[in-house]
N, C-alpha and C positions, 0 to 999 in steps of 0.2 A: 834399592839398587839404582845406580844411576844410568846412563844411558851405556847401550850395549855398543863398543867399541868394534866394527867390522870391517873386516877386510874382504876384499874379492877377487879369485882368481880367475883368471880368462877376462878378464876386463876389457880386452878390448874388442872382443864379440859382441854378436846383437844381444843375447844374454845380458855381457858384461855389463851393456851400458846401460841398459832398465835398471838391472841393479843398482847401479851406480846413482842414476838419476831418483828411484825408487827410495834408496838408504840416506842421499841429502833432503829428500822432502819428507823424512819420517823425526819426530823430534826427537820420540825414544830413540835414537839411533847415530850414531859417529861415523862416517866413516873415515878410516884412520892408514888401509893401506891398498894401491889398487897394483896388482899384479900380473902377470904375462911373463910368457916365455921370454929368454935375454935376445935370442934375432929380431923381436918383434917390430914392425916401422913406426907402430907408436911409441916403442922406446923413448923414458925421459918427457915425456909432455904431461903437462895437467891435467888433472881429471877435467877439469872444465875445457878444455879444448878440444879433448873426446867424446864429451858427452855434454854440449849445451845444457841439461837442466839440470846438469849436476856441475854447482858451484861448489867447488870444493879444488883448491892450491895443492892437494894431494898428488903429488909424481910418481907414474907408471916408473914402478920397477920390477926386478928380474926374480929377486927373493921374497920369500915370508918372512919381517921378522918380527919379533917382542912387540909385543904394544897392543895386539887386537885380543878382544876376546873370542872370537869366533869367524870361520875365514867361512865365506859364502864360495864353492867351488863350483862354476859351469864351464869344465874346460875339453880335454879329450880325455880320454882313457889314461895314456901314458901322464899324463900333465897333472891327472888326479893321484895316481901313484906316489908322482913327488910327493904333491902338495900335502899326503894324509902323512908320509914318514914326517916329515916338516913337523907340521902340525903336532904331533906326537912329539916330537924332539921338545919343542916349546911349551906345551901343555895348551892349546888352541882347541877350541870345542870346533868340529867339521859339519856341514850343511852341505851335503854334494847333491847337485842337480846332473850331472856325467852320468850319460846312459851306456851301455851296449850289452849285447845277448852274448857274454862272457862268463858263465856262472863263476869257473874258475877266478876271475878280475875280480867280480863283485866279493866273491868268499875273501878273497886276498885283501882287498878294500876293506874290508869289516874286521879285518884285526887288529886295526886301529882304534876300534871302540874298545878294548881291553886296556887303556891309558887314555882316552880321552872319551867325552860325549858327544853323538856319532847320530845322524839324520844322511839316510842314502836314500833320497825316496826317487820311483820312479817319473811323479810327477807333483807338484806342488798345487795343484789347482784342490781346493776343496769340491768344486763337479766332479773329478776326476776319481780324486779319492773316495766319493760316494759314489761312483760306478767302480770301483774295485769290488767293492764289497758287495752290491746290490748285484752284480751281474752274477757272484755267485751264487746268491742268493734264486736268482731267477734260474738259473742253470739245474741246482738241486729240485726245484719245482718243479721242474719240465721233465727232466729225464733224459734218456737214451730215446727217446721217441723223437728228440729234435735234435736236428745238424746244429751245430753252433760252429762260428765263422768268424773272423776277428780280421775287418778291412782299418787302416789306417794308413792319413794322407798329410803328408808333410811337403815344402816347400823346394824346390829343385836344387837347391844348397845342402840337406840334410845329409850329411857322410856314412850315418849306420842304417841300417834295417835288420827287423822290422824296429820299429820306437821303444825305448823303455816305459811309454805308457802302457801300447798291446801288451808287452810282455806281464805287464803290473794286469792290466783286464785277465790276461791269461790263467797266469798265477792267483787270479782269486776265484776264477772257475776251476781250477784243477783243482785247488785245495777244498774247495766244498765241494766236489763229487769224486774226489778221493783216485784224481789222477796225478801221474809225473812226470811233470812239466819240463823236464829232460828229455822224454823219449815219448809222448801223445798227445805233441805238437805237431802239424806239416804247416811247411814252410811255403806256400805258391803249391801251384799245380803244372806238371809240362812231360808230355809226350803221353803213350800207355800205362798210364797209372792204375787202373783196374778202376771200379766202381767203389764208391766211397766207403768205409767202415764204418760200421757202428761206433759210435762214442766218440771217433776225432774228432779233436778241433782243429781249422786251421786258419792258418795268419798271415794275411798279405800286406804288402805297404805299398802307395801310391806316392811318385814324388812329381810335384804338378805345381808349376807358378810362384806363390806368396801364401801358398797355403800357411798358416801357422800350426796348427791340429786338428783335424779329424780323425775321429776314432767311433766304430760303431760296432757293436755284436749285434751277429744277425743269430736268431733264435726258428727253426723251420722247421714243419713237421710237414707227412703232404697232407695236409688239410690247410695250415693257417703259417703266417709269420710274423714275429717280432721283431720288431730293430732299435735297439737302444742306443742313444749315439748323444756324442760329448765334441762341441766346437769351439774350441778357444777364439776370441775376437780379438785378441791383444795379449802378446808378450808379456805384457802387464800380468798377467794373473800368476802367472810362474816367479814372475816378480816377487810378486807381492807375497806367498805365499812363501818364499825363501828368505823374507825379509823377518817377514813371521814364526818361523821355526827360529832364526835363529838369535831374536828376543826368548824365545822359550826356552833355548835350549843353553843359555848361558846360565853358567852358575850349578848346572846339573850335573849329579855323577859318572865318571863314568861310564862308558853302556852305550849298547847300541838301543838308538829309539825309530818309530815311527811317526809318519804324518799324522797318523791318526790318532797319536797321544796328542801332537799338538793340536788337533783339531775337536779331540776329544771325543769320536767318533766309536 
């Protein structure tokens, strides 16, 4: 197989342009179309004049079309909508990095893996994705004898809360202690809420500075506590990790996949 032909939408976010910069310095790798909404102000400019380290003559436009094998999507909610019917229209393999605590979105998201091959993951960092798993893992160990609490701290630009990571740390403690993650979640704390319940968990977000990710589970019993915690230092990992899927994920059937097929976890 020869190199994996990608597109990227939301291109001209800080996302976009890791990617962008990411996908020219990878040799397995083309990048072939960079995309954004049609009001966008970088309308019509080069990728290299968006993104310094991404040399690449490639002009921001407004559509997906023919030519890529796999479109890398970090954009909003709505913009991922397009992008996955698109995608589908064309026969385009999807790598979406778009988060929010939409279960309804996401399910509607993922019926585009019935016509294409489909990576929705909450986060692309392989730390991250090994505290998805592990934190259930330590959850089931401990019990209902320990609070578990899920703090996460993003950058004063971030528009959703709490983050599709928490809700990925979430989602892998409720499924291994056999909770639903619909309804034995709280969200913050405020006013007379009563004393805490056994068994919640719950999930705040911090939005402070240049933070890029913090995310920690705290684990409490009243004797002792654990805190497991995952800090991105660079954009770059999300990058790279989306860059990664979706070499993998060309060529495959079909289907909805996870990170941790590609990571083989």
């Amino acid at each position: 197989m020869g190199k994996t032909k990608v597109a990227i939408n939301g291109a001209g976010g800080r996302m976009g342009r890791r990617l962008m910069a990411l996908a020219c310095a990878d040799e397995d790798v083309e990048l072939v179309q960079a995309v954004e909404y049609a009001a966008h102000p970088l309308q019509g400019k080069m990728v290299k004049d968006i993104e310094p380290e991404a040399q690449s003559e490639v002009v921001l436009s407004s559509q997906l079309e023919k030519g890529a094998d796999v479109v890398i999507d970090f954009s909003s909610p709505d913009g991922t909508r397009v992008i996955a019917k698109r995608a589908e229209e064309l026969g385009i393999a999807l790598v979406i990095g778009t988060t929010a605590k939409d279960f309804e979105w996401r399910a509607d998201i993922k019926k585009s893996s019935a016509k294409v091959p489909m990576i929705h993951a909450q986060n692309y960092s392989l730390g991250v994705n090994l505290m998805f798993k592990v934190a259930g893992q330590i959850a089931k160990a401990l019990g209902d004898d320990f609070d578990i609490e899920i703090v996460e701290g993003h950058h004063n630009q971030k528009v959703d809360a709490p983050s599709g990571t928490a809700m990925g740390i979430a989602g892998g403690i409720c499924d291994a202690v056999g909770k639903d993650i619909k309804k034995d979640l709280i969200y913050g704390r405020e006013g007379q809420v009563g004393k805490r319940k056994r068994g919640e968990v719950g999930v705040h977000a911090l939005r402070m500075g240049s933070e890029i990710g913090l995310h920690t589970a705290y684990y409490a019993s009243n004797f002792e506590r654990l805190e497991f915690t995952h800090r991105a230092s660079s954009r770059d990992v999300f990058a790279a990790g989306a860059i990664k899927a979706s070499k993998w994920i060309n060529g495959k059937d079909a289907g909805y996949y996870e990170m941790t097929d590609v990571l083989g976890l």
